[in-house]
VONU-645528 format. One record per residue: x, y, z of N, C-alpha, C, O in turn. Coordinates in steps of 0.001 Angstrom, whole numbers, plus 500000, padded with zeros to 6 digits. Layout:
BEGIN
XYZXYZXYZXYZ ...
***
This chain:
BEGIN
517677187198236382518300185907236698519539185722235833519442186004234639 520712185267236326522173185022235740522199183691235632522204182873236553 522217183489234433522760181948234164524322181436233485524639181963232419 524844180879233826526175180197233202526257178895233206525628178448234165 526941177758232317527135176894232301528856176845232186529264177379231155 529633176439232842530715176054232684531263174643232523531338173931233524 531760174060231003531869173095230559533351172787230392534172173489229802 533574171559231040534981171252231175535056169751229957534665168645230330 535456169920228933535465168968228135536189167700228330535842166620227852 537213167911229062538213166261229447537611165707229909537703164522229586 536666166004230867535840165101231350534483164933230800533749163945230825 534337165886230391532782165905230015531723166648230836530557166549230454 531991167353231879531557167748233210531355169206232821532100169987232230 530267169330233267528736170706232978529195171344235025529209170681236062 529330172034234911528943173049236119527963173853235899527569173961234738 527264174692237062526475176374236885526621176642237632526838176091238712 526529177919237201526561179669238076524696180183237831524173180719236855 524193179821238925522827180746238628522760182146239930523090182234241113 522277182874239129522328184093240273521212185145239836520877185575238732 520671185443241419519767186676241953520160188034241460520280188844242380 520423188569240101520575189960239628520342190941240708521235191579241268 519297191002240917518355191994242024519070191952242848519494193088243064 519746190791243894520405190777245212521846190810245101522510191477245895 522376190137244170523567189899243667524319188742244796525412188839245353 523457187818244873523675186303244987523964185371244023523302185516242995 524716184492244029524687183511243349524814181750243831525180181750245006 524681180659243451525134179541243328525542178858242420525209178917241236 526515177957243072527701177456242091526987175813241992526484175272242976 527023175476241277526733173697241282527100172524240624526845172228239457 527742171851241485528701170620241088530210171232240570530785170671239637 530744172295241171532087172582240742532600172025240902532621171248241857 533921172225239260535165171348239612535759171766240776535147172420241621 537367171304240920538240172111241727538935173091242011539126173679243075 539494173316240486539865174801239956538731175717239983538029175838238978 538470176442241163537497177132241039538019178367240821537152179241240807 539029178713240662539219180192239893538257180395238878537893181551238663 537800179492238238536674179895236434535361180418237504534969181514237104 534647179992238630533345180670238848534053182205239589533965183363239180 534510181845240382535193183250241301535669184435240587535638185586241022 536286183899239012536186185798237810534803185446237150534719186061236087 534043184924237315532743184711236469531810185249237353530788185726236861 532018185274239020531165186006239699531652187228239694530832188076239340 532937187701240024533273189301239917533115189950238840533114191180238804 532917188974237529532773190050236365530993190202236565530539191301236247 530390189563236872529016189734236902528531190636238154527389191042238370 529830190867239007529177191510240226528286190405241274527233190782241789 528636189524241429527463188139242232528622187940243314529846188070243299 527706187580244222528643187269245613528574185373245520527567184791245116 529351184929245800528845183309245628528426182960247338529168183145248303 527043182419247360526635182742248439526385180789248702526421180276249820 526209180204247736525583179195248365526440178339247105527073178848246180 526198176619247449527074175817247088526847174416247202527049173749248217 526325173916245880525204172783245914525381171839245112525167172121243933 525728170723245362525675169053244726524538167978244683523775167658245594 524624167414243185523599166572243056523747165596243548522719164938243711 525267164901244111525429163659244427526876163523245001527463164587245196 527529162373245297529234161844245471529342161452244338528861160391243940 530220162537243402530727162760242420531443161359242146531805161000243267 531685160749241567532920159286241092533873159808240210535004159473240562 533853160749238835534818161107238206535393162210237937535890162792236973 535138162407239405535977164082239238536237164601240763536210163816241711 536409165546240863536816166046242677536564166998242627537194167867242025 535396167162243347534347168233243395535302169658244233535857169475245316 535329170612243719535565172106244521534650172605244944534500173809244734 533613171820245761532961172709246394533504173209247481533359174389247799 534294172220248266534821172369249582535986173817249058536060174676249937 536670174056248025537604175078247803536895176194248105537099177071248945 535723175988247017534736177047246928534549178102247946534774179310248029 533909176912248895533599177145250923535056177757251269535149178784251941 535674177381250998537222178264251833537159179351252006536923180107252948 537644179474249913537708180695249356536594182416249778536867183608249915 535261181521249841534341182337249715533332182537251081532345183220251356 533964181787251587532845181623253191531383181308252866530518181628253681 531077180734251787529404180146250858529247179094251743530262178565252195 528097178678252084527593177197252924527515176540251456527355176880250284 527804174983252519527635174130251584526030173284251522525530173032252619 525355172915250422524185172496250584524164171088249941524054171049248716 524293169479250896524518168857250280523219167933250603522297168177251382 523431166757249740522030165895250425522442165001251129523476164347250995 521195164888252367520868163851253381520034162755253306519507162032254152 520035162812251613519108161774251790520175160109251227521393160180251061 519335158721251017519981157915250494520064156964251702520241155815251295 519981157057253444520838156126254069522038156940254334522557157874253723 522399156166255684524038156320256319524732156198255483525331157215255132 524955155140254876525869154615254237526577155879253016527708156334252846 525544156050252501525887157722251591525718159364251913525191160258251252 526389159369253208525887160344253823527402161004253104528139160411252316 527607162656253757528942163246253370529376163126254870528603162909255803 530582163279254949531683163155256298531551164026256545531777163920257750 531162165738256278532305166827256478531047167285257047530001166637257078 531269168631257559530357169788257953529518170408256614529971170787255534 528561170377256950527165170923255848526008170948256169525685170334257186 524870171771255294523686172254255476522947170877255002522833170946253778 522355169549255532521808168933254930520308169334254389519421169931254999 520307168587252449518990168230251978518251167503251972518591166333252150 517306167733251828516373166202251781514937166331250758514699167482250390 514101165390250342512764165742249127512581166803249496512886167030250667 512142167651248864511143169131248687511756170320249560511165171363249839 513139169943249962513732171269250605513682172361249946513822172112248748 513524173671250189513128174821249589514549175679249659514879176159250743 515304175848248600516721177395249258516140178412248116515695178149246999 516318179801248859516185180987248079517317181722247668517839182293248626 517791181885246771519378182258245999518997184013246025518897184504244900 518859184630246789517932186141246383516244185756246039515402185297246812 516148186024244998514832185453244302514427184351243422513346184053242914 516079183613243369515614182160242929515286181095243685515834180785244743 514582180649243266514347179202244134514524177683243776514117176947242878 515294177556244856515895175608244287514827174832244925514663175117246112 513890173726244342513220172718245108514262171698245106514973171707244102 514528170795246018515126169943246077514216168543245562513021168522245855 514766167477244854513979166548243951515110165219244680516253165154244228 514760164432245569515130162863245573515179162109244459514253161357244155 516439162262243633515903161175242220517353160094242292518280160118241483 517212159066243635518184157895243581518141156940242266517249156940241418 518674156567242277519317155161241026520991155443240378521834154552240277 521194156863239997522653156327239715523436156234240943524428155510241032 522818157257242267523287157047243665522141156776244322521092157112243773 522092156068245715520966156758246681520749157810247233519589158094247531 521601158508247465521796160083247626521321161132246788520740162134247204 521659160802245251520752161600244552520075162488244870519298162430245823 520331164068243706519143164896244369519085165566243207520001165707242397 517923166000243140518019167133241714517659168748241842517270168804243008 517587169783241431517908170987241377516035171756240710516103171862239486 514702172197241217513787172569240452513775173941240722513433174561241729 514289174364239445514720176330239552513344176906239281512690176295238436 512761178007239862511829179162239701512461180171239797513093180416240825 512438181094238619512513182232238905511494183259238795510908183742237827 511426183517240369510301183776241134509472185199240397508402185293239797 510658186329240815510317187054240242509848187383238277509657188535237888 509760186364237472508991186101236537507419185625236455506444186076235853 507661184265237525506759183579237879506537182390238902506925181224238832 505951182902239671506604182311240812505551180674241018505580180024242063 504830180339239977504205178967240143505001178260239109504883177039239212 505788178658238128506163177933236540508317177602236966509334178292237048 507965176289237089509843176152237470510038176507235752509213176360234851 511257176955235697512187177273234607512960175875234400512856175218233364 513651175543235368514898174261234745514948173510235912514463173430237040 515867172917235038516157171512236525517204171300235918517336171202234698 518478171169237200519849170877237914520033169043237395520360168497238449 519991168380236724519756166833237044521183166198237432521143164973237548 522160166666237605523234165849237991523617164631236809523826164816235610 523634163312237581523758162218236648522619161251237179522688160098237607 521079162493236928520187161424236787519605161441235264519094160426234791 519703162538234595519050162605233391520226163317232536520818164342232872 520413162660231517521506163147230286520780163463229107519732162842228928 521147164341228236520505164343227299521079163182226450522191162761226132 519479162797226190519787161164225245519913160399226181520123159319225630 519931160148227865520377159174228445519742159390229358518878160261229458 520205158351230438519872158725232290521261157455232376521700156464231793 521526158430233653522470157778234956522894156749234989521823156149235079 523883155720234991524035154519235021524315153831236501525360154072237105 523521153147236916523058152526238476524400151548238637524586151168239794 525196151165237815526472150129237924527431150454238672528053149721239441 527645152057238376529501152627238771529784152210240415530911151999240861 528636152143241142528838151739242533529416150207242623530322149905243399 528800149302241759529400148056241948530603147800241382531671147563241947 530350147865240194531702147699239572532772148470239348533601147945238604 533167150104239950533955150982240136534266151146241950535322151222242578 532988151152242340533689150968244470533227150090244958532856150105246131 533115148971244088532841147656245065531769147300245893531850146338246656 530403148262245769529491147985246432528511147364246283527443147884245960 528703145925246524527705144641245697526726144841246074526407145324247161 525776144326244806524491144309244815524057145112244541522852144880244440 524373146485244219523232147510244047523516148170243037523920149333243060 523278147296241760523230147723240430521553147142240312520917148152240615 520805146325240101519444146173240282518784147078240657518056147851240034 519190146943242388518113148023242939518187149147242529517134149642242127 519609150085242465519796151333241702518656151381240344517839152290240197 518754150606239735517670150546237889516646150275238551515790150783237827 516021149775239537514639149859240224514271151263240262513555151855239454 514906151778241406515007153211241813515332154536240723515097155731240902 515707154127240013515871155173238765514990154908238256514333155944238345 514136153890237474512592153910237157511816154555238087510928155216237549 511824154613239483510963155227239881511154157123239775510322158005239561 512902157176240085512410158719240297512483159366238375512498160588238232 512516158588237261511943159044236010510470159266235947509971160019235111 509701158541236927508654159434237109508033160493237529506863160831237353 509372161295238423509364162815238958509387163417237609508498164140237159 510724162982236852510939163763235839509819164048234937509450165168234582 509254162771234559508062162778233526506606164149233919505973164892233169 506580163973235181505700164625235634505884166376235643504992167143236007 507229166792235161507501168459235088506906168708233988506763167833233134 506462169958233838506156170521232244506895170266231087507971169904231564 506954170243230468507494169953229454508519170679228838509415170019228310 508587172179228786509039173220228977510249173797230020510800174898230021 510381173013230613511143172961231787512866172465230806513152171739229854 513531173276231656514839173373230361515556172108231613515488172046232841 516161171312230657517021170181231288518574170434231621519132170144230563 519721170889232692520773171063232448521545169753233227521278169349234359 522350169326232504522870167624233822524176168403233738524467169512233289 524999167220234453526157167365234799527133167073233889528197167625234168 527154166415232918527421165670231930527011165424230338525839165326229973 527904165358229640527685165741228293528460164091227636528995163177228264 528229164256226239528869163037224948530529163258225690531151164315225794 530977161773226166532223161277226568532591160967227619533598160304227868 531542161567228643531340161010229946530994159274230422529885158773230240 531978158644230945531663157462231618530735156892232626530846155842233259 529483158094232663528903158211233431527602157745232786526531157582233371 527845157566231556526228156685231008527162156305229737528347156563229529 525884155364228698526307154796227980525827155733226235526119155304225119 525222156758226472524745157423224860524278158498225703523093158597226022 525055159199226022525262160963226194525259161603225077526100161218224266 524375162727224667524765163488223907525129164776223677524953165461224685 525596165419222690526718166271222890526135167838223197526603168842223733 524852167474222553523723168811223004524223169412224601523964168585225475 524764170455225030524270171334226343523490170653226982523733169875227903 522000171071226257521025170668227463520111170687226805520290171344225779 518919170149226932517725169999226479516350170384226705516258171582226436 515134169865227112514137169716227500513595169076228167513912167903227973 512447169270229385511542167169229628510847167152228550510764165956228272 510174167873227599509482167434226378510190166355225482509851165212225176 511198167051225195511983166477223916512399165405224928511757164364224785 513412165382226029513563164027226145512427162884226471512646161673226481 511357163427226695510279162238226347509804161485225113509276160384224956 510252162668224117510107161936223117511454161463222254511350160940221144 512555161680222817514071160812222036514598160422223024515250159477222580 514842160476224338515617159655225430514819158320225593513678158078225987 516158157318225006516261155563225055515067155221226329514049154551226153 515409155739227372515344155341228605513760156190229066513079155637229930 513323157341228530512117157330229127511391156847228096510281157370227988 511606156188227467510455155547225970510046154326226543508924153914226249 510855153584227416510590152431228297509045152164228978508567152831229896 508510151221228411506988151095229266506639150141230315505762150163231179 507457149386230048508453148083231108509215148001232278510182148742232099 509271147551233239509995148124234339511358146728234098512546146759234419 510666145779233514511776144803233564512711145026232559513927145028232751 512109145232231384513086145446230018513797147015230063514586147375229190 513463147734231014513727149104231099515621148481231807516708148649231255 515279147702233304516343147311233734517625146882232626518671147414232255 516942145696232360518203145039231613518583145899230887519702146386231047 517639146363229767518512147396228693519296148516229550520276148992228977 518999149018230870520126150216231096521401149288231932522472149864232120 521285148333232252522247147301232664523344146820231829524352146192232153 522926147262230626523810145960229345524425147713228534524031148879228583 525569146961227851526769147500226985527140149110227851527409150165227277 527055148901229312527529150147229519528963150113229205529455149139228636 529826151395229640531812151481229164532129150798230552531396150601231522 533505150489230324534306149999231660534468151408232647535274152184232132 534042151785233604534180152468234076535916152662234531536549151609234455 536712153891234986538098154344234970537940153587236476536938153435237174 539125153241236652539455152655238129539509153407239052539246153013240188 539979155083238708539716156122239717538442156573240358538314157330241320 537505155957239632536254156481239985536072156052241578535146156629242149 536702155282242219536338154273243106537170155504244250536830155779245401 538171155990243557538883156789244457538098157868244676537732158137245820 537663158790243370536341159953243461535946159670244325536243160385245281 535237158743244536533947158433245530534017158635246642533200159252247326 535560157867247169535994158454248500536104159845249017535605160475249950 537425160219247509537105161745248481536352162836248738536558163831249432 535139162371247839534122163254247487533278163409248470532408164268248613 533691162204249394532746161615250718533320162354252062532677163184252705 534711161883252388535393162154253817535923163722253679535726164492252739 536619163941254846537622165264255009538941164905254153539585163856254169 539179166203253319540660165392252563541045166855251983540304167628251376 542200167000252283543463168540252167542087169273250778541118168888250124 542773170285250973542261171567249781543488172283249140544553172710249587 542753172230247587544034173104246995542826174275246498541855174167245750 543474175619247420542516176890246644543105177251245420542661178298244949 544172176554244627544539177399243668545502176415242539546438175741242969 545254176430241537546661175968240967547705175890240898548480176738240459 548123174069241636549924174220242086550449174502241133549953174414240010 551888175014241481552884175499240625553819174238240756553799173565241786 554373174030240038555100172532240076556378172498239478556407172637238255 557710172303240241558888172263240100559665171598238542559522170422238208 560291172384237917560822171888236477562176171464237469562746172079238370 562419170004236804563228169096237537564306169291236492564236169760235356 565518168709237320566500168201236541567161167186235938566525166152236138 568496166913235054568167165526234844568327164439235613567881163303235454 568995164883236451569094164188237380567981163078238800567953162024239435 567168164553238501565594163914239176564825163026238654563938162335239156 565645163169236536564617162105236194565465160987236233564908159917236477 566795160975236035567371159701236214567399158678237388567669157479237317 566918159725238951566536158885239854565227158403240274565106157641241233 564271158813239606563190158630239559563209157374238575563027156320239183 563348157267237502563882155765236283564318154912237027563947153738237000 565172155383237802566334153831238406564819153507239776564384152388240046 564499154359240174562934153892241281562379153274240965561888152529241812 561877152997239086560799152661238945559403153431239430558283153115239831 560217154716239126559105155738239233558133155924238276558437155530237150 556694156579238465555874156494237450556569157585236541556949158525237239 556948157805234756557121158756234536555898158406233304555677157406232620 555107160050233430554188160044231875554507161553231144554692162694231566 554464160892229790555029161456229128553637162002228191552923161405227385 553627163337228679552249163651227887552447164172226464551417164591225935 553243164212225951553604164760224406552751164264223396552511163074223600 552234164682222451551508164085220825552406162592220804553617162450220968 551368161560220545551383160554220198552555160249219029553224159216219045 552671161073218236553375161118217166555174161107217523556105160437217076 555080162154218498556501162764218872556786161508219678557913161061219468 555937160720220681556104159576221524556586158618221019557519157990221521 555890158270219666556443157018218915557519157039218255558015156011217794 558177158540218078559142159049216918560419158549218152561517158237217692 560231158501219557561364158727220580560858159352221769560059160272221938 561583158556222628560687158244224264561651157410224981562089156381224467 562058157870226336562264157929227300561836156189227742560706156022228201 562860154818227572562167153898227744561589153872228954562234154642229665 560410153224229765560326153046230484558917153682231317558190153411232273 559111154836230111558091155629230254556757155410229576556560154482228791 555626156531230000554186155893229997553420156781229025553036157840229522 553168156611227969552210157737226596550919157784227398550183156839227683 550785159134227720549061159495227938549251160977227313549774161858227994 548855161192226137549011162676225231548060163516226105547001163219226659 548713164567226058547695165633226723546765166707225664546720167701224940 546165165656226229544623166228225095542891165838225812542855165776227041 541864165651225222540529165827225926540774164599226966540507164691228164 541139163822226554541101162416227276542606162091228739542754161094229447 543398163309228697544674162893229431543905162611230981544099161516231507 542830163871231845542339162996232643542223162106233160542770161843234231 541336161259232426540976160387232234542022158842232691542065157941233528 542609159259231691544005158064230858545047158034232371545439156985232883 545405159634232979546254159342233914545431158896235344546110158556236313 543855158912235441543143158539236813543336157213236540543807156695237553 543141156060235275543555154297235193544900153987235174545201152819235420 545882154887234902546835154594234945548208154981236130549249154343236282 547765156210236834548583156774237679548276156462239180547133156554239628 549334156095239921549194155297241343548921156980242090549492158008241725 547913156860243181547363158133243788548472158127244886548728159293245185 549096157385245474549568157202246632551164157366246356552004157395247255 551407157454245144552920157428244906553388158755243871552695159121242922 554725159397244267554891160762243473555064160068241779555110158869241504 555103160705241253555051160703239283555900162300239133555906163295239857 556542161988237899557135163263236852556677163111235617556611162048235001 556173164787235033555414164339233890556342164843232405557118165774232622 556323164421231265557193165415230695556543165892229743555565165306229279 557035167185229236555630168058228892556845169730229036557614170229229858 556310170018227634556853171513227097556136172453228472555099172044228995 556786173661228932556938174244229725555669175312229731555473175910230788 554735175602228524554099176519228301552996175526228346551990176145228000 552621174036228654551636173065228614551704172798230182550685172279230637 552614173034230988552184172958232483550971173413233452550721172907234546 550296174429232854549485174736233693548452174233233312547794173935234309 547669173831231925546660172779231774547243171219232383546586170549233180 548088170958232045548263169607232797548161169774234001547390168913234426 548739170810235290548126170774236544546739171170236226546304170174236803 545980171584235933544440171590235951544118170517236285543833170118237414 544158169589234628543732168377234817544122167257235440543586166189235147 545226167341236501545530166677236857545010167117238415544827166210239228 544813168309238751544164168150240255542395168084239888541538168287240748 542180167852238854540455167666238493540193166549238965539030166264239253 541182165706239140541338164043239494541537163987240745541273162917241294 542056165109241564542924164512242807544375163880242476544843163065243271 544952164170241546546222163700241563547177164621241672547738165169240723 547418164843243041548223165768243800549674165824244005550397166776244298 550014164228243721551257163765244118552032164077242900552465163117242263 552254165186242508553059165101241232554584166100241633554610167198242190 555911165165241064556847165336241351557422166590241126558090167263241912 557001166910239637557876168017238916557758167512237300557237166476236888 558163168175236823557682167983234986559406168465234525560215169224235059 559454167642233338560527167951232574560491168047231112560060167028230572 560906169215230154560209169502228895560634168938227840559887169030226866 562055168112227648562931167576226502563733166618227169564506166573228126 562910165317225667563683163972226668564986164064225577566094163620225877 564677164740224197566392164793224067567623165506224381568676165629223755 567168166007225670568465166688226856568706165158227305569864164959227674 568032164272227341568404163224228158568787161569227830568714160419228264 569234162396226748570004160670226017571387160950226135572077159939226006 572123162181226373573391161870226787573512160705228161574191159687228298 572945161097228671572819160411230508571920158920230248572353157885230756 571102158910229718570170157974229583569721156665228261568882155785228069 570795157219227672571126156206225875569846157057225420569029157909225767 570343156056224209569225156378223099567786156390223103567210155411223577 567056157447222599565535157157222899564955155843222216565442155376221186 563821155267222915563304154264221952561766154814220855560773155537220935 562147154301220321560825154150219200559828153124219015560058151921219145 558814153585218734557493152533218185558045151731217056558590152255216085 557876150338217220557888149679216168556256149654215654555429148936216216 555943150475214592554796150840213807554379149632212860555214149274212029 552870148822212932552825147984211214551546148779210452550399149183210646 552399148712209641551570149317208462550070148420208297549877147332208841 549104149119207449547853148962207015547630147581206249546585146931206258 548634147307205684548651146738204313549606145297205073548871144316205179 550929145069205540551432144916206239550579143891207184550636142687206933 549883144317208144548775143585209236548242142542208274548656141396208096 547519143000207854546630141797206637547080140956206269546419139918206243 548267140965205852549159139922205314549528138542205961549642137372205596 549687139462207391550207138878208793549001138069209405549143137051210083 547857138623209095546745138530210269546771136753209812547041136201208746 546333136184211240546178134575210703547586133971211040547549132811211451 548618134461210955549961133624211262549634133328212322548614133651212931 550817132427212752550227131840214206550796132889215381550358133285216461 551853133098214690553177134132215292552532135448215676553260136075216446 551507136005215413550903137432215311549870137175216403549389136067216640 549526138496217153548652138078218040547848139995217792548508141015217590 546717139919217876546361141585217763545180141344219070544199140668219377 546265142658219656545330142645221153544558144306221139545200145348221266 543253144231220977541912145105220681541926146051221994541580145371222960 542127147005222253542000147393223444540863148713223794540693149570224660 540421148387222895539139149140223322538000148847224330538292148044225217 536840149330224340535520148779224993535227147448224707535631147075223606 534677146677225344533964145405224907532900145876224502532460145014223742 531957147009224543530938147340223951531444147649222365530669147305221473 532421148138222079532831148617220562533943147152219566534177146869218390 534270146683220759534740145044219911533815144782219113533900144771217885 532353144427220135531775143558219737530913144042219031529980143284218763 530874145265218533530453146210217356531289145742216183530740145720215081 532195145471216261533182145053215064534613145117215500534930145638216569 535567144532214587537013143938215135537243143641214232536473143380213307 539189143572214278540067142530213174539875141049213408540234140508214453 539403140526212587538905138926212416540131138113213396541245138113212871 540030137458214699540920136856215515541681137726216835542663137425217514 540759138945216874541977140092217575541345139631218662540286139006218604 542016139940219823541636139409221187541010141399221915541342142529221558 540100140925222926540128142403223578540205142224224929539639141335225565 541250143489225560541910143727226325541710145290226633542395146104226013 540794145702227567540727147169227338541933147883228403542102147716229611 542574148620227549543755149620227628543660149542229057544710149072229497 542548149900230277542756150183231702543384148619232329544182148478233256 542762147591231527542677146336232094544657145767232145545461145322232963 544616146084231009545990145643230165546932144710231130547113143493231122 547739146292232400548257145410233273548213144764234079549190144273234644 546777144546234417546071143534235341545968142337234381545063141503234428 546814142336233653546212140655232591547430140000232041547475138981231352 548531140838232505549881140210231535550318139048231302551061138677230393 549826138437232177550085136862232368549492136149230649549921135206229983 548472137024230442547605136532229138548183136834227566547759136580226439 549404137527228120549758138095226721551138137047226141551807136458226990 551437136909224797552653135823224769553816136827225081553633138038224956 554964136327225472556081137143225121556859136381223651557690137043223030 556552135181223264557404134203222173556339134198220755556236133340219879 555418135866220970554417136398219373555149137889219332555958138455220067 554345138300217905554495139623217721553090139875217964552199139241217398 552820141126219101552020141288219541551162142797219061551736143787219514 550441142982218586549934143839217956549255144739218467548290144020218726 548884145950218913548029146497219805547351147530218734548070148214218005 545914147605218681545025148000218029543921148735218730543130148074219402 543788150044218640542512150675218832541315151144218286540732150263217654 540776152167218307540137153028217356540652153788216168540182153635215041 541533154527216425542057155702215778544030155605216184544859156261215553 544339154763217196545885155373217534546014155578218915546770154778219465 545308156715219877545319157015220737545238155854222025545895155849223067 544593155256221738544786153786223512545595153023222927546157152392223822 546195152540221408546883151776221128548405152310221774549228151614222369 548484153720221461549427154319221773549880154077223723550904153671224272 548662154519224211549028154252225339549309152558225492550239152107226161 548619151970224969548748150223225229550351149919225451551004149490226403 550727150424223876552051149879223676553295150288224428554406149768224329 552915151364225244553802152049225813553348151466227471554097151848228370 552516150838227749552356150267228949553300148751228563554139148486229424 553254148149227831553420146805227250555015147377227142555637146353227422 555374147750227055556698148082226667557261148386228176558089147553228546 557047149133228851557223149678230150557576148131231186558542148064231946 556594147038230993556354146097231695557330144881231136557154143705231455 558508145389230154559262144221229284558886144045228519559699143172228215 558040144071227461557526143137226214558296143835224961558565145033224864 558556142918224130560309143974223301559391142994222485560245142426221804 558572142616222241557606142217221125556439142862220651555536142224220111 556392144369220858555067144534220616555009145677219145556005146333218840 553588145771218283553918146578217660552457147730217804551294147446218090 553069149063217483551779149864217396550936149554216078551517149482214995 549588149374216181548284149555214672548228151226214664547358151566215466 548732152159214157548241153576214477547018153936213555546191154787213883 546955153134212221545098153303211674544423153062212659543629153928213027 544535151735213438543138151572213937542063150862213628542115150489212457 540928150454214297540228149838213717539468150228212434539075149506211518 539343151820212641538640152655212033539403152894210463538798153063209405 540502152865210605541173152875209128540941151587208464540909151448207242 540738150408209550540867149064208961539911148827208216539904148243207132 538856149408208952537222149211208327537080149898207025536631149309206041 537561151488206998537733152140205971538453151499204813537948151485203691 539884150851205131540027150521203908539314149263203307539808148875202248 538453148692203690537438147545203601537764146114203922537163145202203355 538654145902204771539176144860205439538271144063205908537334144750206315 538025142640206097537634142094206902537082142175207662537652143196208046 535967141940208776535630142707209722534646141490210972533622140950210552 535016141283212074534241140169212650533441140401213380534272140821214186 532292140565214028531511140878214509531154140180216057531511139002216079 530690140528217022531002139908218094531794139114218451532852139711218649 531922137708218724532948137026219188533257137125220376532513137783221103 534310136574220865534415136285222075535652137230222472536567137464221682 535593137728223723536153138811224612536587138653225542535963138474226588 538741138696225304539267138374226035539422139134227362540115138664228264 
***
């Protein structure tokens, strides 16, 4: 039996490669889009990719299975279960409880475990030829995390589908009793790892056990069906606004890219008409180099674990963007940028100081110091807008800071003064960075970057307020 895990860290997103040695079959499950990583992972192993299998309608990412199917002529094996309403659009082998597929000599049971979707399905591996009564592992998608399970919300409050955050935490209590009921021994692999928006205390472990998570996962320690609810209901993250888009295309017929676009290095000219558009431009460079001088107008999302992420809340799907970004960093930024579905991308340009002859002077972060803030904090004139989680505000904060999380920002401007100095504060630098560079983009010639953070603030032993109220 061939096992692989392929771990994509920007997102947080676990794939596998399991495969029939003996036959030289394999299956791929829950691939990203860039499926070039399984396709040299099957030729170096000698495995044909034969089959092609999802736990669910993915929300934060854009599944390659359909590439997969192109590329490789593999059926797709998706589930039928859940209701119409969560069915897939496209052509496929439907699943349903206790469906049986044979990979060569492995065997997938298919497991109904709805609550973070109704569709839901989970993965019970035997490998047969060892032992053909004793499953080895289980596939869990985003029903079981290590340290966690699934969060039943992302449907309501990411695609709008009222009401079924309850019933979802109904239904996930029930199918944790599939889980409970495997051996113990049974190796746990999900879809998802520590940073995923897809639960609220992921941890960073691979993968685990059903033993061990019976005895340290929050959520199967629960003996309560009512207190089980609320607690997986409360302090989840704001889910990314793209997720709502995932959902869609993860669902209908929608174009295929078999390969990593190659993407046009523009001129200056493309970026100067793109500026005068009011075109999206993001500027993925180190935070540092952004604040040192930047392209006004333009949008800080550093390309690093989190750029994903940062450009699915912030980048319009429906409208072209130019990104700017050193020439030898292009092909991870198209990665992660078709991991999203964000296809529409114009062309990239590598040095914005080619472009202050044509375009004036770059602007800079107006930065306040550590020492500086404190002084300030309390004027009436100062305003510090928190832009983190409301789950981590209300963990602690600068005494009076308002919170505004970074995705929300320009859906709220109306709330911000333009006649304060406006302060934008994160964790560490990184969402402040993006904050201020959204806030800036939108007019505000009042704002300043916190680049400590909350985390320096706390460190240097500042003040510190504890819940409060959340703007």
């Amino acid at each position: 039996m061939f096992f692989s895990q392929i771990y994509e860290p920007g997102l947080a997103h676990a794939s596998y490669i399991v495969g029939c040695q003996a036959t030289g079959h394999c299956a791929v499950i829950d691939a990203k889009r860039d499926v070039d990583t399984y396709i040299e992972i099957a030729r170096k192993e000698r495995l044909t990719i034969s089959h092609l299998l999802e736990t669910h309608i993915h929300a934060d990412f854009l599944s390659g299975t359909r590439e997969l199917a192109e590329l490789t002529g593999a059926q797709m094996y998706l589930s039928d279960e859940g209701g119409n309403e969560w069915q897939y659009e496209f052509p496929h082998s439907g699943l349903r409880h206790n469906d049986v597929l044979m990979v060569g000599n492995i065997k997938f049971q298919v497991l109904h475990t709805p609550g973070h979707t109704p569709e839901h399905i989970s993965f019970l591996v035997t490998d047969t030829p060892a032992n053909a009564d004793v499953p080895i592992m289980i596939f869990t998608g985003d029903f079981v995390f290590v340290g966690d399970v699934g969060r039943p919300d992302l449907l309501e409050k990411a695609a709008g589908y009222k009401g079924t955050m309850e019933p979802g935490a109904r239904q996930l209590w029930e199918s944790l009793k599939i889980f409970k009921a495997l051996p113990d021994f049974v190796q746990v692999h999900p879809a998802h790892g520590a940073g995923s928006a897809c639960g609220k205390a992921l941890g960073s472990i691979p993968s685990s056990t059903v033993g061990y998570e019976k005895l340290v996962n929050w959520a199967l320690k629960h003996t309560n069906e009512e207190e089980f609810v609320q607690d997986l209901l409360s302090g989840q993250p704001e889910p990314p606004k793209y997720f709502a888009q995932m959902k869609r295309l993860n669902k209908v017929p929608r174009g295929l890219l078999t390969s990593v676009p190659k993407v046009r290095l523009l001129t200056i000219n493309d970026v100067e008409v793109a500026l005068r558009n009011s075109q999206c431009v993001v500027d993925a460079r180190p935070k540092a180099e952004f604040a040192n001088g930047h392209i006004p107008g333009t949008i800080s999302i550093p390309n690093n674990k989190a750029f994903s992420t940062w450009a699915g809340w912030l980048v319009s799907y429906d409208k072209p963007f130019i990104v700017i970004i050193s020439g030898d960093k292009v092909a991870d930024v198209m990665r992660r940028l078709m991991r999203i579905g964000l296809d529409h991308i114009q062309g990239y340009y590598p040095n914005v100081t080619d472009l202050e002859a044509s375009l004036g002077p770059l602007q800079k972060f107006k930065q306040v110091e550590l020492d500086d803030l404190a002084q300030r904090l309390g004027n009436d004139d100062v305003v510090v807008i928190d832009v983190r989680s409301v789950v981590d505000y209300e963990r602690g904060h600068i005494p009076g800071s308002w919170n505004i999380h970074t995705g929300y920002l320009t859906d709220r401007l109306g709330e911000i003064p333009h006649d304060k100095t406006v302060v934008v504060s994160c964790e560490s630098g990184d969402r402040s960075s993006i904050g201020t560079s959204l806030l800036e983009r939108e007019g505000f010639t009042n704002v300043e970057n916190f680049p400590n953070g909350f985390s320096g603030w706390y460190n240097a032993r500042k003040p510190v307020e504890l819940n409060g109220t959340s703007r």
